[in-house]
LUMTI-507589 format. One line per 5 residues: number of its first residue (from 1); their letters; for each residue x negated, y, z of C-alpha. Coordinates in steps of 0.001 Angstrom, whole numbers, plus 500000, padded with zeros to 6 digits. Each point is the difference from the previous one (the first is absolute). Layout:
BEGIN
NUM) A) X Y Z ~ ...
This chain:
BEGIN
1) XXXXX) 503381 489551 486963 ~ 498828 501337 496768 ~ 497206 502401 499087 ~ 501132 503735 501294 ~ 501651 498726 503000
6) XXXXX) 500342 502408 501968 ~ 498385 500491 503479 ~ 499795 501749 503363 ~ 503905 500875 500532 ~ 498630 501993 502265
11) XXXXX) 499187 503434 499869 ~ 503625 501658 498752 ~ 500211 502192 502982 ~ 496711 501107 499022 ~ 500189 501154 496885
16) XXXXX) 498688 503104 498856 ~ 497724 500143 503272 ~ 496507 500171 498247 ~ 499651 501143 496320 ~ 496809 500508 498757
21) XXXXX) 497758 498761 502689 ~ 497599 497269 499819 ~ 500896 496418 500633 ~ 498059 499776 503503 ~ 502069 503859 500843
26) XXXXX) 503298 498473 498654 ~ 499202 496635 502486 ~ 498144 501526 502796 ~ 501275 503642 500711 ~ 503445 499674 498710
31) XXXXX) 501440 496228 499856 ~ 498694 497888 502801 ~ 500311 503294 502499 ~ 503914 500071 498798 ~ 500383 495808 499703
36) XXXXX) 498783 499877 503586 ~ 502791 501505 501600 ~ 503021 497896 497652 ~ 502004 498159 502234 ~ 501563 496404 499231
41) XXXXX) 503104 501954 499087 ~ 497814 502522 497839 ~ 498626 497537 498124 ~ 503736 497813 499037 ~ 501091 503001 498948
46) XXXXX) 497158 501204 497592 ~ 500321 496550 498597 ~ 503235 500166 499290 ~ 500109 503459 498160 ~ 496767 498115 498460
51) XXXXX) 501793 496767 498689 ~ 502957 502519 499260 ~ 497891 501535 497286 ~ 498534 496739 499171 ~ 503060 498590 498836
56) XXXXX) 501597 503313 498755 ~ 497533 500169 497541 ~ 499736 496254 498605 ~ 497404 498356 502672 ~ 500870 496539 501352
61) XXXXX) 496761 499534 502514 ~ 497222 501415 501678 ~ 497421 499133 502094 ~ 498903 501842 503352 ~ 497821 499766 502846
66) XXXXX) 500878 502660 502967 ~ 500946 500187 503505 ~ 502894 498804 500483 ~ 500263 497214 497721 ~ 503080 498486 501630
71) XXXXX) 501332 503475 499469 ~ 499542 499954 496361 ~ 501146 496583 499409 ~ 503229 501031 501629 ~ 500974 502816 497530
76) XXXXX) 498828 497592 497115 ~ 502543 497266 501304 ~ 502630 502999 500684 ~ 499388 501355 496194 ~ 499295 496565 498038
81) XXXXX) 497149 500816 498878 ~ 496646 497254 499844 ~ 497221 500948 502040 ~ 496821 498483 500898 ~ 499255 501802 503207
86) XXXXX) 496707 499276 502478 ~ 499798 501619 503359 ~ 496888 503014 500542 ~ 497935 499594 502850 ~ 496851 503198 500528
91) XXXXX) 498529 500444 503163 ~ 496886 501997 500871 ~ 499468 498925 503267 ~ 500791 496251 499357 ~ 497850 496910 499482
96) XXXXX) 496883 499910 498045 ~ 500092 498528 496455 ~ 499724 496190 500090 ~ 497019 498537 498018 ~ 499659 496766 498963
101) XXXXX) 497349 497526 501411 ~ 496534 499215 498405 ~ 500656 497253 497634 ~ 497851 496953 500599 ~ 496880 500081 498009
């Protein structure tokens, strides 16, 4: 992929949801509460009106990293577009960062 690849298919459904707000309002108060309640479903078909207007308007990749991911990759198989996709995992009540042992002195 070259430089101005695109990224984050997702987020068509979206649009328009949070103009002129601050990056941590756009994520916090108006994305993630939304992207939490996508289904599977949801999700294929934001990426395909995504990779839709991807191609439509000259693109021939992206890269993305969602929920989902299988979801994604299915609409970029279904449309022909290239994707490098990576699956999203948050969780506030999960595991505690792993740290790295001490090195030996």
């Amino acid at each position: 992929m070259s430089e101005g690849t695109p990224s984050a298919a997702l987020g068509v459904l979206m649009r328009g949801a949070a103009e002129d707000v601050s990056v941590e309002a756009w994520f916090n108060e108006r994305v993630w509460p939304m992207e939490v309640n996508l289904t599977a479903d949801d999700v294929r078909l934001d990426a395909e009106l995504a990779c839709a207007e991807m191609l439509l308007s000259g693109g021939t990749a992206f890269a993305d990293h969602c929920f989902h991911a299988e979801r994604i990759a299915e609409a970029a198989v279904a449309t022909g577009i290239r994707a490098d996709i990576a699956p999203t995992y948050f969780s506030s009540s999960g595991r505690k960062p792993w740290s790295a042992p001490p090195r030996p002195p």
